[in-house]
C-alpha positions in Angstrom: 113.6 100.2 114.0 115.3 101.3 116.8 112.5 103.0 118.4 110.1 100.0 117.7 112.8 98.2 119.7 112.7 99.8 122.5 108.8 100.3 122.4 108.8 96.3 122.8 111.1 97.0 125.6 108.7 99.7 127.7 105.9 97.8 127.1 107.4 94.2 128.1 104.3 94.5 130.9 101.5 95.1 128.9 99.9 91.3 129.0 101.4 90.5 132.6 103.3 87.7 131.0 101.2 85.5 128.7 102.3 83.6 126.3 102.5 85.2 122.9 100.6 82.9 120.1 100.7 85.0 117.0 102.9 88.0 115.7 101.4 90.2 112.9 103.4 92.5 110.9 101.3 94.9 109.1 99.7 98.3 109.0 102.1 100.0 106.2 104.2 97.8 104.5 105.9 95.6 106.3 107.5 93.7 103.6 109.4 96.3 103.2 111.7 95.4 106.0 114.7 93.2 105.2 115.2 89.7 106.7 117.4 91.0 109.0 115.2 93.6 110.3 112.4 91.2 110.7 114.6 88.9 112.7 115.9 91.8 114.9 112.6 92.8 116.0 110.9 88.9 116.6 114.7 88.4 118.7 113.7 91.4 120.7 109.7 90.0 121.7 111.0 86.7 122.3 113.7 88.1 124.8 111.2 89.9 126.8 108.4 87.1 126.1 107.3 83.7 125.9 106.8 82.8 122.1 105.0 79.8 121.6 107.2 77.3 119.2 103.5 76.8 117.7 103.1 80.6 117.0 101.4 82.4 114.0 103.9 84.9 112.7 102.6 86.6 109.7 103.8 89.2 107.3 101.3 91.6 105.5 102.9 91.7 102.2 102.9 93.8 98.8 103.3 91.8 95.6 105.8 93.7 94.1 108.0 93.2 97.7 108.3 89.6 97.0 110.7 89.1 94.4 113.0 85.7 94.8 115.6 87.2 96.9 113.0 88.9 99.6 111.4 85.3 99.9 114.5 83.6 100.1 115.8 85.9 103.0 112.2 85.8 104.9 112.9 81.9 104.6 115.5 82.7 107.3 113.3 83.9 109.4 110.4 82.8 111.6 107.3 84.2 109.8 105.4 81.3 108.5 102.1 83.3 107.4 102.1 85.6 104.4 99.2 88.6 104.1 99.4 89.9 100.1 97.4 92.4 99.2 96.1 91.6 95.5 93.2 93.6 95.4 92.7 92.3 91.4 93.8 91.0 88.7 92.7 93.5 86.5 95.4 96.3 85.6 93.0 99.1 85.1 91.4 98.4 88.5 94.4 98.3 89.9 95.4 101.9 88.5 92.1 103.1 89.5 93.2 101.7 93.0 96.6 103.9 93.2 98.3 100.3 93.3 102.0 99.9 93.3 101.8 96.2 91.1 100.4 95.3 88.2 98.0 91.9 88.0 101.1 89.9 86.3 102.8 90.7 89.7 99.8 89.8 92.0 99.6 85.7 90.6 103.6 85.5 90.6 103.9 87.0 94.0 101.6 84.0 95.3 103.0 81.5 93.0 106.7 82.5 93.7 106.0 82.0 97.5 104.5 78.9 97.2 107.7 78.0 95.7 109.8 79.1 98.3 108.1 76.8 100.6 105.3 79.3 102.0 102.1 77.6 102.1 99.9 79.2 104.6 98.6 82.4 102.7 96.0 84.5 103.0 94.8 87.4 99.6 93.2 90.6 100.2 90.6 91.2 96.8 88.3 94.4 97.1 84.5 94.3 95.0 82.1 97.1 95.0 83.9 99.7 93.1 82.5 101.4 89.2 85.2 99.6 87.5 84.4 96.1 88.8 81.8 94.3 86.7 80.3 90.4 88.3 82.1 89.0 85.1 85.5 91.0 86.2 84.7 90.1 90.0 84.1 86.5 89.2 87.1 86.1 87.0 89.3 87.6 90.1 87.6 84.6 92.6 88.3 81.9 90.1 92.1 82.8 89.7 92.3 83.5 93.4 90.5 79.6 93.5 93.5 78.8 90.3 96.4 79.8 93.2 94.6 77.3 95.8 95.4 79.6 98.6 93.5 78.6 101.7 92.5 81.7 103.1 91.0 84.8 101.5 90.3 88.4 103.0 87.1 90.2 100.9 86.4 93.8 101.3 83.4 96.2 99.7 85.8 99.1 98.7 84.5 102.2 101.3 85.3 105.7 100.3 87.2 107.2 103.5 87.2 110.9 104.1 89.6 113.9 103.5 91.2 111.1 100.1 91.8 111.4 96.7 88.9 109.6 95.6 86.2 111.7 97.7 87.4 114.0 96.3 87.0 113.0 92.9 83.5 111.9 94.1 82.3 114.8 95.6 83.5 116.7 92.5 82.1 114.1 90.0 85.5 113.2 88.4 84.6 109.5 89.8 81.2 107.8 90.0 80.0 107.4 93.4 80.0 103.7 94.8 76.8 101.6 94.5 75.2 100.3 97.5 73.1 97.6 95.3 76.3 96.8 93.4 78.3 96.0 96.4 75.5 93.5 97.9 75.1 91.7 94.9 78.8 91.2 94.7 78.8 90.0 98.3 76.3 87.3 97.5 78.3 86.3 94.2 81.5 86.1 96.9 79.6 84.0 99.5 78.1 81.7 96.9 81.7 80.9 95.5 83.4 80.7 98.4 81.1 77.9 99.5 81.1 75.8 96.2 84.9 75.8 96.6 84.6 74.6 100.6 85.9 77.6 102.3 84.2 78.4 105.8 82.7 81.8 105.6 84.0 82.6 109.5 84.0 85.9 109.9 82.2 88.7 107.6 85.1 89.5 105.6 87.2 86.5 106.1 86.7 83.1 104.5 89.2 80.1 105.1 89.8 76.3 104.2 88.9 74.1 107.1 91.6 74.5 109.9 93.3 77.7 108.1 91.4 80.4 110.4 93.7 83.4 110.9 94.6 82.8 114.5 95.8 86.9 115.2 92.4 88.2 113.5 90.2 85.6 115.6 91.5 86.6 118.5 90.3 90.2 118.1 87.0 89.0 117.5 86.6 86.9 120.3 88.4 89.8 122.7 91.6 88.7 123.7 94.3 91.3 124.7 97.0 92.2 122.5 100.1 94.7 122.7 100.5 97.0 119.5 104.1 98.1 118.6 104.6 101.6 116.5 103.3 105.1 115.1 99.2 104.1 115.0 99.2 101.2 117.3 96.4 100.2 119.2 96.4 97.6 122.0 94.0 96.1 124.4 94.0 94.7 127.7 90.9 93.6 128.3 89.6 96.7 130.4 91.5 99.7 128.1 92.3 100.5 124.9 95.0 102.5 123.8 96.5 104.1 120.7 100.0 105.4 119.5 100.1 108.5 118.1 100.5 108.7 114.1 103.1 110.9 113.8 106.8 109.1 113.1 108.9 111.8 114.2 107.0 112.5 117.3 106.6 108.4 118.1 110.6 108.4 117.9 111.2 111.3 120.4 108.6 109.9 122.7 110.3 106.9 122.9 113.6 108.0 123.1 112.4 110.2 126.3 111.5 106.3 127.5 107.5 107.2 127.1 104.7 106.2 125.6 102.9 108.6 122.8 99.2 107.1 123.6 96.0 108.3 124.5 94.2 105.7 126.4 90.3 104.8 126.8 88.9 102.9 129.4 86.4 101.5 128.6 82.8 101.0 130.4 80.5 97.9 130.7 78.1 100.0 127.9 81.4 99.7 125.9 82.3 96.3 126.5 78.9 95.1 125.7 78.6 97.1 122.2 82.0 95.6 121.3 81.3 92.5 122.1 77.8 92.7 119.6 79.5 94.4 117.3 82.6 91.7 116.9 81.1 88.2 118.1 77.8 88.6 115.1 80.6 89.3 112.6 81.7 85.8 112.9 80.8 82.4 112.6 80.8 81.5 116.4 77.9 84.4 116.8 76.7 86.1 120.1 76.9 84.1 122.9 73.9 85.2 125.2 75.6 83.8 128.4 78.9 85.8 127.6 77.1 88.7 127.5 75.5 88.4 131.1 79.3 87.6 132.0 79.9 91.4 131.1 76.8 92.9 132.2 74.2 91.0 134.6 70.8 90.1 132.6 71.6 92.2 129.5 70.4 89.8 127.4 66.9 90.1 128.3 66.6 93.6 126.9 69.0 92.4 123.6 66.6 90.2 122.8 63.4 92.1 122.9 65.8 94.8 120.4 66.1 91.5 118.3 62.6 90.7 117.8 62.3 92.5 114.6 65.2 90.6 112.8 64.3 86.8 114.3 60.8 88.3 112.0 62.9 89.4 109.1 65.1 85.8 109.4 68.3 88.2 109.4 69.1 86.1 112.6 68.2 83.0 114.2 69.0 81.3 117.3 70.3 78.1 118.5 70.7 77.0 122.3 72.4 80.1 123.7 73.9 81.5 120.6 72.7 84.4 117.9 73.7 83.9 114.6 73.5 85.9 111.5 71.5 84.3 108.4 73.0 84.2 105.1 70.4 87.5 104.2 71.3 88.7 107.5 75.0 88.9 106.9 74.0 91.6 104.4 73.1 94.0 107.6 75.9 92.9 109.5 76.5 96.9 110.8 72.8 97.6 111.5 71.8 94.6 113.1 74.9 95.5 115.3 74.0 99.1 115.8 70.4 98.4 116.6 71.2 96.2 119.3 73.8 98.5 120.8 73.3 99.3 124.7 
């Protein structure tokens, strides 16, 4: 805590004195912080910033965190956006997952902070994965639709390296994950999502009208934000940079009044990749004008890349704006990666 303090502190610079319009506590588990502790550290921004009073201040949550007494003390403080990470409903998944809760604890944990007076929640689910059958993943979307939440986070379960489960995989304790299985369970998420009204906005992300994550947009659209703790990355707009992951050697850094970062700046080949790979992602699509803004007449060679998938009807144009189809959101990371610079 007290290190995180005074990272806030050394960085007070970082975005030359914007206004700050969201807050996001997550990466770990935040909600293991107390009230108090939450308070501390939002005190501590708003000292050395100005905090919009309109400002989205969310808390990426557990379910088994938010008993009555944790929501009752976070009511004291100034987040007004909860984060849970459900995953499913299904115990067995949720096993398989090397989750903390149990699917009794994931629909109280929603309902018991709707109660408390916390209305503007987003759920994380997960599909793709052996255990998850379309009955199983259609059963989680209707109870998700059951809590009326307005904003749901939907990720195809990827196998990262140097884990527990590749290493079950690789030595066949654990079936491999199924490339077929995963689309056909994004199509079954897509199709839901839109019978019930929720924008598809971003890959990933789907939202009741007006309930957009504000933090999360504004990393797809590229605006600069300052990243506080162990693993933190932050951009300015011309260079990233990222904390180092080790806790003990954040806290010694920062007590020696430095920054543990490595830092990347970044070239107009860079910029223009990101900007592909994070405006087709989302509902707002790649804006050929913006991209000239970063590099002089790179469209022109974009576009003859993009001839193949205007063919394929994987994307389609409108005015100045490339946007992925409803088949083409199914390629979202090839598209991208074939029309890198």
């Amino acid at each position: 805590m007290r290190a995180l303090q005074q990272e806030i502190e050394l960085q007070r610079d970082f975005l030359n004195g914007e206004t700050i319009e969201t807050i996001y506590f997550g990466g770990g588990t935040p909600s293991l912080l107390e009230g108090e502790e939450i308070n501390q550290l939002i005190s501590t921004i708003t000292d050395l910033h100005t905090v919009s009073s309109a400002a989205e201040i969310t808390l990426e949550a557990n379910p088994d965190d938010l008993d009555s007494k944790k929501l009752n003390a976070l009511r004291q403080t100034p987040v007004n956006r909860f984060s849970i990470g459900l995953q499913s409903f299904f115990d067995d998944d949720l096993m398989w997952m090397n989750r903390a809760h149990r699917s009794n604890e994931a629909e109280s944990s929603v309902k018991r902070a709707q109660d408390t007076g916390f209305e503007n929640i987003t759920v994380d689910l997960i599909y793709g994965y052996p255990l998850l059958t379309d009955q199983k993943w259609k059963y989680n979307l209707d109870k998700v639709f059951d809590l009326q939440v307005p904003h749901v986070s939907a990720y195809s379960m990827t196998v990262e390296p140097r884990t527990a489960l590749a290493s079950f995989i690789k030595n066949k304790k654990q079936q491999p994950m199924n490339e077929e299985q995963s689309s056909e369970q994004f199509i079954q998420l897509m199709e839901a999502m839109q019978t019930q009204g929720f924008e598809h906005y971003e890959i990933s992300n789907f939202c009741k009208p007006g309930h957009y994550s504000r933090h999360n947009t504004n990393y797809w659209k590229g605006v600069k934000y300052l990243g506080i703790g162990p693993s933190a990355h932050s951009y300015d707009g011309e260079k990233r940079q990222w904390n180092i992951a080790n806790n003990a050697k954040y806290i010694q850094a920062i007590e020696k009044k430095t920054i543990p970062a490595e830092i990347e700046v970044l070239t107009e080949e860079n910029r223009l990749n990101e900007y592909i790979m994070t405006s087709l992602r989302t509902q707002w699509g790649l804006n050929l004008e913006q991209l000239n803004q970063i590099a002089k007449g790179a469209s022109e060679p974009l576009l003859k890349d993009a001839a193949l998938f205007f063919e394929k009807e994987w994307i389609i144009q409108k005015d100045q704006v490339i946007y992925l189809t409803q088949t083409g959101k199914l390629y979202t990371d090839h598209i991208a990666s074939e029309l890198f610079f």
